[in-house]
C-alpha positions in Angstrom: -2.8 -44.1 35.0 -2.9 -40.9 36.8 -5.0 -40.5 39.9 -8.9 -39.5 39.1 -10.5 -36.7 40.4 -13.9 -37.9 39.9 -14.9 -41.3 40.0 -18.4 -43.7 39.8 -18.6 -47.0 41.3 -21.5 -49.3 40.0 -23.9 -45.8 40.7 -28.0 -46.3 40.2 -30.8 -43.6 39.5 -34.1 -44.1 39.0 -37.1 -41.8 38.4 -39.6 -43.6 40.0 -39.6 -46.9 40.3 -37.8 -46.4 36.3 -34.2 -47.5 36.7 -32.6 -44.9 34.1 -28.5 -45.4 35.0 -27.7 -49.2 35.7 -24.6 -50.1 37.6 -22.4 -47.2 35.8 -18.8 -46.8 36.8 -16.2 -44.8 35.8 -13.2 -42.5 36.5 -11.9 -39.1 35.0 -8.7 -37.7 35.6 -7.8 -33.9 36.1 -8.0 -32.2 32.8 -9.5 -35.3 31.2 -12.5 -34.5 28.2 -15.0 -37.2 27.8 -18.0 -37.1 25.6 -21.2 -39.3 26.3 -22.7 -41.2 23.2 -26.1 -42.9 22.8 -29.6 -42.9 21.6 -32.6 -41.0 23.0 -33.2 -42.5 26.4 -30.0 -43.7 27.0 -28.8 -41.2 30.2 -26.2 -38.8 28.3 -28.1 -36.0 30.5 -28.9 -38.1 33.7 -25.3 -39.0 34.4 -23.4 -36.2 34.0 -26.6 -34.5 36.4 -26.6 -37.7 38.8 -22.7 -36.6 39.4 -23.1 -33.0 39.9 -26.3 -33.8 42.4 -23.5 -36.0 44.4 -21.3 -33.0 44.5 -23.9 -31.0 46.1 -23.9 -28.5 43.1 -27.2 -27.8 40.5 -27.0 -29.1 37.2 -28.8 -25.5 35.6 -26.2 -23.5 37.5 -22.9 -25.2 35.5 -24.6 -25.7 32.0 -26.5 -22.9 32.0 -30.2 -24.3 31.8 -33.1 -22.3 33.2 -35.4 -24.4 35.7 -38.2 -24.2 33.0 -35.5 -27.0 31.1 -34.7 -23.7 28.6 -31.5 -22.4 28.0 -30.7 -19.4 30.0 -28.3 -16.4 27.9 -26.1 -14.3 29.9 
């Protein structure tokens, strides 16, 4: 397996006192595409911003959403 670039270890978020991500590991290698799939509720947006927040970067500033949750057109 080649070596990952980015990788969760049993990582927790909650809103609240509402745990949304429970115990959620995994590891992505350099060039790897994954795609996140689930009902409504399920954290498809939370982990992917839960990742970016531990990078120190601003989930509207890589995908493009405006702080009012709208996309933003350039």
């Amino acid at each position: 397996m080649p070596e990952s670039t980015a990788a969760l270890d049993k990582v927790v978020f909650c809103y609240d006192r509402a745990e949304v991500l429970h115990s959620i590991s995994f590891a992505l290698a350099k060039g790897e595409v994954v795609g996140l799939l689930g009902p409504n509720g399920a954290g498809k947006t939370t982990t992917p911003k839960t990742v970016l927040r531990s990078l120190g970067m601003k989930y509207w500033d890589t995908f493009g959403e405006s702080y009012s949750g709208g996309p933003r057109w350039h």
